[in-house]
Each structure stands twice: as C-alpha cells, then as structure tokens.
C-alpha positions in Angstrom: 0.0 0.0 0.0 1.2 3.1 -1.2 1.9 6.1 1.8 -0.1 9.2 1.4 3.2 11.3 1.1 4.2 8.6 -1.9 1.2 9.7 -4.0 1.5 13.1 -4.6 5.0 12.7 -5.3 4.5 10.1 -8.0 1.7 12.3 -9.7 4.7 15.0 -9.9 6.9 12.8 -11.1 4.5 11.3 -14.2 4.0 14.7 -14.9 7.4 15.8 -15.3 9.2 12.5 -16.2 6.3 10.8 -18.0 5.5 7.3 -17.2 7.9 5.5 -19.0 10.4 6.9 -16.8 8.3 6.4 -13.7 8.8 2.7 -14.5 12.4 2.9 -14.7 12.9 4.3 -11.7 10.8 1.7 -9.7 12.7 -1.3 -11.8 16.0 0.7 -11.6 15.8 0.8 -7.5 14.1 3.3 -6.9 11.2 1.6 -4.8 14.2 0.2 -2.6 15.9 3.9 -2.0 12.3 4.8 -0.7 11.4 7.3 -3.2 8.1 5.0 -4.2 6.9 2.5 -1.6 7.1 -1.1 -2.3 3.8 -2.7 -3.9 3.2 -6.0 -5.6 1.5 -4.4 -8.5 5.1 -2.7 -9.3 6.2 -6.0 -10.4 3.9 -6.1 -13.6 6.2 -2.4 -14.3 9.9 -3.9 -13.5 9.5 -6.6 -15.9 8.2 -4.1 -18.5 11.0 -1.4 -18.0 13.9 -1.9 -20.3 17.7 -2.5 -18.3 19.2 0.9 -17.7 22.8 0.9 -19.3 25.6 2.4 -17.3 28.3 4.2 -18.8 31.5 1.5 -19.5 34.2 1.6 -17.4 38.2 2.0 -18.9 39.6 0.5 -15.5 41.0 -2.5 -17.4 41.9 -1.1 -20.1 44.0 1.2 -18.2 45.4 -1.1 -16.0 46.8 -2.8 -18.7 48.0 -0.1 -21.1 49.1 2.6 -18.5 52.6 1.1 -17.5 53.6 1.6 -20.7 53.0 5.6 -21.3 55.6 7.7 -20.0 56.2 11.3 -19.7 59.7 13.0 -21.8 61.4 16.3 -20.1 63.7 17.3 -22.6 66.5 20.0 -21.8 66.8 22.8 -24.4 69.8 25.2 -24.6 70.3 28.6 -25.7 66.4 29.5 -24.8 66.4 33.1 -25.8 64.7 35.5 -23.7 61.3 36.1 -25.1 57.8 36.5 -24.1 55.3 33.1 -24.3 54.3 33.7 -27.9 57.9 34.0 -29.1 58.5 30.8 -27.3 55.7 29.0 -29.0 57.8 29.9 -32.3 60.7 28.5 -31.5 59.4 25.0 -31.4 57.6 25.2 -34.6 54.5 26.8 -34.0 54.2 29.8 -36.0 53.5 28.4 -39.4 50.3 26.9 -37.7 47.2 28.3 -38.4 45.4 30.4 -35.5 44.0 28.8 -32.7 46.1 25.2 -33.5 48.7 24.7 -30.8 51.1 21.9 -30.5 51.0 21.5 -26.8 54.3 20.8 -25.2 54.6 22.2 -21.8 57.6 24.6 -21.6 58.9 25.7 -18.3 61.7 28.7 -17.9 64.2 28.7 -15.3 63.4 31.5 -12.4 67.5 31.7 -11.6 68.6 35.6 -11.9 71.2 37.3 -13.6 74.7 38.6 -12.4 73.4 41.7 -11.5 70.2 40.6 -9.9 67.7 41.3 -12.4 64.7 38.5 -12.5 63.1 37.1 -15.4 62.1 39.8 -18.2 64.8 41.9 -17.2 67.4 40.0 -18.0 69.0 40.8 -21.5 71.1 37.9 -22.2 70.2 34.8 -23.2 69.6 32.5 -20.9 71.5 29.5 -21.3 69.0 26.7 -21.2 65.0 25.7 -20.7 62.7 22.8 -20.3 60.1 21.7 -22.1 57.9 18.4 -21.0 55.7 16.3 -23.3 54.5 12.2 -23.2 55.2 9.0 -25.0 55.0 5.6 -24.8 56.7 2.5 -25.0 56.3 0.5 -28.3 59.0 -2.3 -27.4 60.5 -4.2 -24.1 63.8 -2.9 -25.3 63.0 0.5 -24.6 61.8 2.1 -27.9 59.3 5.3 -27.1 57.0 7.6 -29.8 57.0 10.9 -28.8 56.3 14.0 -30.8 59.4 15.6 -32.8 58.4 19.2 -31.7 58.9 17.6 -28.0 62.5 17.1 -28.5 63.6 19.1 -31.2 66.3 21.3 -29.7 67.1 19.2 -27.0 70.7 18.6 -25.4 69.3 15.9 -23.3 66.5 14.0 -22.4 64.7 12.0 -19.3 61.9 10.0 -19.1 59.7 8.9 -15.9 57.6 5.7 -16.3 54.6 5.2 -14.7 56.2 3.6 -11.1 57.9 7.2 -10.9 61.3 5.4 -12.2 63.7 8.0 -14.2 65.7 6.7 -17.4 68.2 8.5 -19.3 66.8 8.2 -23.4 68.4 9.3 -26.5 66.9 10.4 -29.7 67.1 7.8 -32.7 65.6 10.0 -35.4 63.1 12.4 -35.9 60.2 13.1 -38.6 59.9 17.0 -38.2 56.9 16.7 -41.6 54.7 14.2 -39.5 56.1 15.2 -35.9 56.9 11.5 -34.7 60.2 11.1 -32.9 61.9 7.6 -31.7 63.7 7.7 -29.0 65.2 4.8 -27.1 65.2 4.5 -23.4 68.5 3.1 -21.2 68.6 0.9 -18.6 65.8 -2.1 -19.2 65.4 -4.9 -21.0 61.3 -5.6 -20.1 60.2 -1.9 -20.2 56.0 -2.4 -20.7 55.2 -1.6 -24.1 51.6 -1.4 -26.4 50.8 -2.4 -29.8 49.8 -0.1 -32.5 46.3 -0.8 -34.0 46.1 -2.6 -37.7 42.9 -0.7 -38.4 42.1 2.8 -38.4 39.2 4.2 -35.3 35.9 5.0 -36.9 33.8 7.9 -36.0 32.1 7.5 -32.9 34.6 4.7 -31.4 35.4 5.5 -28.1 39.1 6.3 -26.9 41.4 6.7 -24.0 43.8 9.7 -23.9 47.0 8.8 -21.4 49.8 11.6 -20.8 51.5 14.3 -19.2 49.3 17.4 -18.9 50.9 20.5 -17.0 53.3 18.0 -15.7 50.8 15.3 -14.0 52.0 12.3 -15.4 49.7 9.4 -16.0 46.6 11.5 -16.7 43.8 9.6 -18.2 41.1 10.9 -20.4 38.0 9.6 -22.6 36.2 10.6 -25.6 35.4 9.8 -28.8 36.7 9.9 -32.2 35.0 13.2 -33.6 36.5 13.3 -37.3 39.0 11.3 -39.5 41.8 12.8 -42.5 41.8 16.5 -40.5 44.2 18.9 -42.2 45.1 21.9 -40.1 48.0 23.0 -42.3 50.6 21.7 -39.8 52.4 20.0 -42.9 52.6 18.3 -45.7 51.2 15.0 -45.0 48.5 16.1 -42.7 45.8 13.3 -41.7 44.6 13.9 -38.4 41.9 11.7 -36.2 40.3 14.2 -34.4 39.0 13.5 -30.9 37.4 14.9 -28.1 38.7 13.8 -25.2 40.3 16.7 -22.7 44.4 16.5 -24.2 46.1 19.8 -22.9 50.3 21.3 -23.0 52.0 18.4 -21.9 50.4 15.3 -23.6 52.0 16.3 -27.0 53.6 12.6 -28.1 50.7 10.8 -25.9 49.2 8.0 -27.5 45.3 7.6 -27.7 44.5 4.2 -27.6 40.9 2.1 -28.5 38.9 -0.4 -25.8 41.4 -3.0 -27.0 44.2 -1.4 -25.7 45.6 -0.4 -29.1 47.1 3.1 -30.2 45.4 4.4 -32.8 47.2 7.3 -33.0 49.7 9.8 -31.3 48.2 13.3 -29.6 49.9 16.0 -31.6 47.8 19.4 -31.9 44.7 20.8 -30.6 42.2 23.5 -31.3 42.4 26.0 -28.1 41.4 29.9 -28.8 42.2 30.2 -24.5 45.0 27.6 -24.5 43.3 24.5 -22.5 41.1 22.2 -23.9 38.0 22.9 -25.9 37.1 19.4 -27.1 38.8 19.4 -30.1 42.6 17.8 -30.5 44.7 16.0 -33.3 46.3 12.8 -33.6 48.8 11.4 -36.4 47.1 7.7 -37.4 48.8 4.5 -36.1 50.0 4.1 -39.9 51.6 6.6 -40.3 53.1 6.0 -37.0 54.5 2.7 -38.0 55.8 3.8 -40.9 57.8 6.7 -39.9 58.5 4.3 -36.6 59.9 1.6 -39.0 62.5 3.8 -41.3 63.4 6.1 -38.2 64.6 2.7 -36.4 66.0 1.4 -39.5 67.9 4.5 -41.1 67.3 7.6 -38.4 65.7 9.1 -40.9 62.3 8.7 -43.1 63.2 8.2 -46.7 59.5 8.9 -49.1 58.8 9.0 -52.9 59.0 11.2 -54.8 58.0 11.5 -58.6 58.6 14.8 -59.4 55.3 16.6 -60.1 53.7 20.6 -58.6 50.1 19.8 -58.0 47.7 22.5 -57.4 43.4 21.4 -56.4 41.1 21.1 -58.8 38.2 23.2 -58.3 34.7 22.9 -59.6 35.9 26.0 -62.3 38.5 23.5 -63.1 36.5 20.5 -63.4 33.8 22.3 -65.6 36.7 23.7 -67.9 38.3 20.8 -68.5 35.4 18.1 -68.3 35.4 16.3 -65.4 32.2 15.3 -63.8 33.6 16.3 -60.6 36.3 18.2 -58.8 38.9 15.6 -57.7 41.9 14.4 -58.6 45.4 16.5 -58.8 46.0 19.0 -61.0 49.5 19.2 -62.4 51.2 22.5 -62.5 54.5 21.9 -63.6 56.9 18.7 -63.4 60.8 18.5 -62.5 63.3 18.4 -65.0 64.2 14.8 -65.6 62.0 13.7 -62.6 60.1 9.6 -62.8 56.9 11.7 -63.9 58.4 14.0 -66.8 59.8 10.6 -68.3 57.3 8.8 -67.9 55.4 11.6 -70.4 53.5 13.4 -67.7 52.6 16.8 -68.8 51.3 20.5 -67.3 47.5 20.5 -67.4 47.3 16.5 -66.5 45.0 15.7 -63.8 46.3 12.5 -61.6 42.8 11.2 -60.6 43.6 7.5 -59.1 46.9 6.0 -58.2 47.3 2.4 -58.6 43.4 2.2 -59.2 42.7 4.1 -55.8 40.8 7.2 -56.7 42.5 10.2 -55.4 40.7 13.3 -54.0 42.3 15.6 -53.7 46.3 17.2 -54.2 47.5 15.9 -51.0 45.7 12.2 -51.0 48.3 12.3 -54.3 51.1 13.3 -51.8 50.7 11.2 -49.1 49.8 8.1 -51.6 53.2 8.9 -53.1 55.4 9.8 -50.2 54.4 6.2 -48.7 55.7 3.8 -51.3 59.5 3.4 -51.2 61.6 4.4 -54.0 62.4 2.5 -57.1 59.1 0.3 -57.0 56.2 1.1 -59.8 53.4 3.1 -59.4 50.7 3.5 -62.4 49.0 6.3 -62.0 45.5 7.6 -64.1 45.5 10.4 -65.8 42.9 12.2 -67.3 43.7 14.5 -70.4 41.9 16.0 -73.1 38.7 14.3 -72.1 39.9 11.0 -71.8 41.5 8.7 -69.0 44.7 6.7 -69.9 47.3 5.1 -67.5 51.3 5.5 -67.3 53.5 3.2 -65.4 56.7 5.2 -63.6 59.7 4.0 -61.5 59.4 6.1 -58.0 62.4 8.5 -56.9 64.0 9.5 -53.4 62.0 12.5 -52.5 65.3 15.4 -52.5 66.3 16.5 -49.1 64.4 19.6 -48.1 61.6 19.6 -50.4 
C-alpha cells in the first residue's frame, strides 16, 4: 500500500518524467531507495521497464595499457629571452594556423642574472630551458614515440615511467613533416610496451587519452573519435583523427589508444582559442606511425617518394573547364626536369585522378599516396587529359632532401 506522502509525489513525477520513466525508476531501485513505496503491482512495471545501461568503465583497459606511457622532459639550450608567444615559435609553432597549438609544456628557469635582475629583465640569453611532453613505449627494449616538436632542440632528455622510475633516453631520429620522434630509453630490458592498431578508429569509437598534462603524469582521459583525415595545415602529409577527449600542454607525443588497448594514433595538436582544452585535439594515425617508426629505427631518418610533379586542387571551375564530372583528382602544374613523372610523359595540365586504381581526392591524397611507397618500385598512376583517362606506369624516386 502506497503512503499518502508517496502519492502526490508520484503524480509529480509522471507529470514531469512521463510514465515510462516512472517505471524505470521503480525497476531501476528506486522503490528500494524509498522514493516510491514497495507494492506487488510494481512487479507487472519492472518486468516491462527496459535495463538501464551504465556508462562503460576504462579500468581494465588502463590497467593494462598505463605502464607503458611515459612522460619526456627534454633539456633545451640557448632558450632566448622572449615572451610566451615567441617561445611558441621557436618550437615550430608559428606556421600553424590560429587557434592550432602543439602543446608541449615549456617551463623557464626562475634563476637571476649577475646583476640581480629576474626574469624579463634579463638581457642575455639564458643559457637553457625545459620543455615536458608524453610518450609511450612501443618495445620491451626501450623504444618510445613521442612527438618531434617535444624534442627538437634538445641537449638531453629523461623520461619517468609510470612507477615514478627515471631513465636516461636518447633520440634515434626524428620526422619533423609528421612530428613523430623515436627515441630509445636506457637501462631495461622488459620496459611495458603497447601495440599499434592494424585498423584505423571510426567515427564514434570511443578512446582513451593517457599523458602528461601541466606536468601530472599518467593523466587519463575519454572521448570519442569526432573526425577522421583532418588537415590543419601543420604539414605536408597532414591526416589527423580528431578527438574529443580533454588533451592539454603536456600530452604532445601521448598516444590515444581504442577499448582494445591499441594506439590508434599519437596526440599531436589541438584546437584552443584560450590555450586549455575545448574538445577538439589532433592525432597522427597509427599508420603513419609505423611507418615513420619503421624507417626512423631502421635508417634515423624517413626516406619517401617522390615523382617529381607541382600539383595545385582542382576546383569545380577547373572540373567544368576541363570536363570532369567532378572536382577531384590532382591538377599538375608543372613537373621537374628529368624527374620519374616527366619521363614517364607526364605533362602540365594532366589531372592524376587514381593512383594504382585508388581514386584520389584531392592534391594531398596524391602526396601522401606517393610519399608512402618506397623508391624504385612502380606506381601506375590515371591520368585524365583532353577528355579521356589513360594510365602511365613510372619508376618512383627519393624524394630530395628539403623539399
């Protein structure tokens, strides 16, 4: 039998939940917390009420994969005296369009001058910094992934696992046009270590965000995977996942991993008109990551191909003028003297629109497509000229140093 105080508050609560929700509250426990006295003829509405789903939990997840991510202080000398945003320049953040931060976390030392003055007042160059970022371990060796604008500049650089141990590491090559650096840590032999994914995250899978934000190592964050092939102009091979889960300064070179325990990709960049996070950060893929992982640890350096074409986009304009159905495809501007592409008959005013039958488009699927296959193996590429599509088969080149 229902209390007299009970009845009144269930009329208030159909009215403003509605019934259905009325019944998931008495299945869901609610008759037990006391908010609606017990009565028999609530059975007939638990068995009707559908199971309410809690969120998931990570805990095992991060149990598992947590011992493996690690946070990198890197020393820098010759830090010049300058003011935050000069400082963000001198790792390589200038070039990046407004509002995109690559977000180390840079500390300056507080020590004064000979003659007493503190920091701002100071006009020689001080004679070295800090910067801190995250990692991970990728063998039990002691191979790490961090990001190349974490170490870049650095004279020397530590690393503290999770268990609070510090290890001595050295850098074994960096990537500076996808921001991946390998570095090796000293002093172990069975280091924990995670897997990078085979498969690319799709929209809406979840993912786990582990680093080093402001300094406080072994921070662990959720969200999901907002976006895939972002390009925020950070360089030439841009093809971000972008997530949502809170990454700040300090997790640049933190991996994101899936509910498997996998890294699908490496926290790079994030969107931040104030600085912190806003929801919206950048990861380089797992396949890239293995890739530039592989030829780093191989040759300390990442060798690409290169066949020898300027591309520019092609434009709906473009596409009506020269009679494609629609704007995709590469658009080539010009070709290098004696390059794979000019032998192989290429011309100005081609448009590349699939490579090896894979439909390309836009300029920089062309780009990355070539850049990935090593030099000296064939490539056909489809062109389409003068209304028609035809193939030519090329030998790829060594993309030049610089370019």
């Amino acid at each position: 039998m229902m209390d007299k105080a009970s009845t009144p508050a269930r009329k208030r609560m159909t009215k403003w939940l509605g019934a259905a929700a009325v019944a998931a509250l008495i299945a869901g426990g609610a008759v037990e917390s006391g908010l609606v006295a017990p009565n028999p003829a609530h059975a007939e509405l638990r068995s009707m009420a559908q199971p309410i789903q809690g969120m998931p939990s990570f805990a095992d997840v991060i149990d598992r994969v947590k011992p493996a991510v690690i946070s990198v202080k890197v020393k820098v000398q010759n830090v010049a005296s300058r003011d935050q945003g000069d400082d963000e320049d001198q790792f390589g953040m200038q070039d990046l369009p407004p509002g995109i931060e690559k977000f180390f976390r840079q500390f300056r030392d507080q020590m004064p001058d000979q003659r007493g003055g503190q920091r701002g007042q100071r006009q020689q160059p001080r004679q070295f910094g800090q910067a801190l970022g995250s990692g991970f371990f990728i063998s039990a060796d002691g191979y790490a992934v961090t990001n190349n604008h974490v170490v870049e500049n650095g004279s020397s650089v530590t690393v503290t696992s999770d268990d609070g141990k510090e290890y001595s590491a050295k850098v074994i090559g960096t990537d500076p046009k996808t921001d991946i650096a390998l570095i090796k840590v000293e002093g172990g032999s069975d280091f924990p270590f995670v897997r990078l994914a085979p498969q690319k995250a799709r929209i809406g899978d979840w993912v786990l965000a582990v680093g080093n934000p402001f300094g406080l190592g072994g921070t662990v964050t959720a969200g999901i995977v907002s976006a895939q092939h972002r390009d925020i102009g950070a360089g030439p091979y841009d093809d971000f996942i972008q997530i949502d889960a809170p990454v700040n300064k300090g997790n640049s070179g933190g991996p994101t991993f899936n509910l498997a325990g996998e890294v699908v990709g490496v926290n790079t960049a994030i969107y931040s008109p104030s600085g912190g996070s806003v929801g919206i950060a950048f990861a380089i893929p797992a396949s890239t990551v293995e890739q530039v992982v592989a030829s780093l640890k191989d040759k300390g350096t990442v060798t690409r191909g290169f066949i020898g074409v300027q591309m520019q986009p092609v434009t709906k304009e473009i596409a009506e003028a020269i009679g494609l159905k629609e704007p995709k495809g590469a658009l080539v501007a010009d070709t290098v003297k004696d390059s794979p592409a000019e032998k192989a008959g290429i011309k100005t005013g081609d448009t590349i629109v699939a490579v090896d039958g894979e439909t390309i488009k836009e300029a920089k699927d062309l780009s990355r497509k070539v850049a990935q296959v090593a030099p000296g193996k064939s490539l056909t590429l489809t062109l389409y000229r003068d209304g028609k599509e035809r193939t030519v088969t090329l030998d790829v080149g060594t993309q030049p140093k610089g370019t």
